[in-house]
C-alpha positions as CSV (number, residue, x, y, z in Angstrom):
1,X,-27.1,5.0,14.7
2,X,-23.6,4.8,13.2
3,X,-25.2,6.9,10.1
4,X,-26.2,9.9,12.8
5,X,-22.7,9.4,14.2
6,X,-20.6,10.3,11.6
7,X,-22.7,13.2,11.0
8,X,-21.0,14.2,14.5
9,X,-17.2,16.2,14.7
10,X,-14.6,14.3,13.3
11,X,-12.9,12.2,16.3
12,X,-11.2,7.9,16.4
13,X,-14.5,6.8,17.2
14,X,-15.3,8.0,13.3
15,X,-13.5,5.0,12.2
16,X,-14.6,2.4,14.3
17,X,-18.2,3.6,13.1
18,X,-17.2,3.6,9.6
19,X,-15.7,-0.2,9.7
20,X,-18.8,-1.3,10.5
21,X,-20.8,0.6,8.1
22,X,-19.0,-0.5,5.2
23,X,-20.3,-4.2,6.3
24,X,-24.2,-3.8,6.8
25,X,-24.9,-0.5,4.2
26,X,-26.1,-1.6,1.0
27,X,-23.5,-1.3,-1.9
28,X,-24.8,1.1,-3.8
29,X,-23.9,3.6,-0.6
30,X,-20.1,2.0,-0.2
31,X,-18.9,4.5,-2.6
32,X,-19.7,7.2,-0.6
33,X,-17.3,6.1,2.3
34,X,-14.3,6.0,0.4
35,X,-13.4,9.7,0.8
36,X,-14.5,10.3,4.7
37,X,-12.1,6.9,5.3
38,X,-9.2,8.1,3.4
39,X,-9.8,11.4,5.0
40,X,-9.4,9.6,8.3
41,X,-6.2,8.5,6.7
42,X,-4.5,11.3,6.3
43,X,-5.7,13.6,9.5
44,X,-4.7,10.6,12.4
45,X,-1.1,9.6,12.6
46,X,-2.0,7.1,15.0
47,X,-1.1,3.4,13.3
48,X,-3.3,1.3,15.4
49,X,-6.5,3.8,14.2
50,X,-4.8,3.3,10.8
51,X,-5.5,-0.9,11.0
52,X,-9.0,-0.3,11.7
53,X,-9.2,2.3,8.4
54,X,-7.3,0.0,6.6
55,X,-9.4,-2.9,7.2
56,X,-12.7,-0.6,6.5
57,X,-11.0,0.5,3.3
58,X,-9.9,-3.0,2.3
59,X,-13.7,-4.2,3.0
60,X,-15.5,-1.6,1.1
61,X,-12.9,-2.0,-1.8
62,X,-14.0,-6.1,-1.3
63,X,-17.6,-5.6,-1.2
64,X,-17.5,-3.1,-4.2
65,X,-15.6,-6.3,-6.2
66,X,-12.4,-4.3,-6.8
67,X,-10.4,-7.6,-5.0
68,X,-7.0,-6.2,-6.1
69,X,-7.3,-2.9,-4.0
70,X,-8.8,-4.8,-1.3
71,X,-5.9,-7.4,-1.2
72,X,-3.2,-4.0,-0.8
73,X,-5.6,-2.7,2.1
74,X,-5.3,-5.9,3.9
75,X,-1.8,-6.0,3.6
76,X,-1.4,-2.9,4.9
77,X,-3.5,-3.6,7.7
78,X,-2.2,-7.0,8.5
79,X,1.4,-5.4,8.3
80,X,0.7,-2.1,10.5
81,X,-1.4,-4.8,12.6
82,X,2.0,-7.1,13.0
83,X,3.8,-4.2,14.3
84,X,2.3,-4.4,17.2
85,X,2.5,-8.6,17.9
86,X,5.7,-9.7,19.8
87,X,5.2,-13.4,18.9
88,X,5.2,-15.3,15.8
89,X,3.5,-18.7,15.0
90,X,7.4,-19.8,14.1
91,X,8.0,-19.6,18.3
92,X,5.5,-22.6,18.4
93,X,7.5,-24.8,16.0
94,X,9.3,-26.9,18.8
95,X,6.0,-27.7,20.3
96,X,4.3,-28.6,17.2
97,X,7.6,-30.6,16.5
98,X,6.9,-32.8,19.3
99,X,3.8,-33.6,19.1
């Protein structure tokens, strides 16, 4: 289970285990991954590992009803998470112009 897992050495997989627990564990537990995922923050420089933190972090903060430090984590995600997309919806306009 995801809940033995992160029991296990720290390693990436730890976030991708954490994103989905902060979606299916009851709230009453979501405080408890605040810490580990901030943690995570701060020990991997690696910005695409960072999205998937900052996505947990934005959806704990969401389910937990504190919407404004949600919204700032999905920022940063979406932003780090643009970094990383050559093409932009505004590349399309032509098309959509002639249809």
């Amino acid at each position: 289970t995801f809940e033995k897992g992160i029991m296990c050495p720290k390693g990436a997989v730890t976030a991708f285990m954490l994103y989905e627990l902060v979606q299916i564990v009851p709230k009453t537990e979501l405080e408890g991954y605040l810490t580990p995922l901030h943690e995570l923050l701060n020990e991997y420089n690696n910005k695409r590992l960072k999205v998937v933190v900052y996505y947990a972090l934005a959806k704990c903060c969401h389910r937990l009803a504190d919407y404004n430090q949600a919204f700032d984590y999905f920022k940063l995600a979406n932003s780090t998470q643009l970094e990383y997309c050559d093409f932009k919806t505004e590349y399309m306009q032509p098309f959509f112009s002639s249809i």
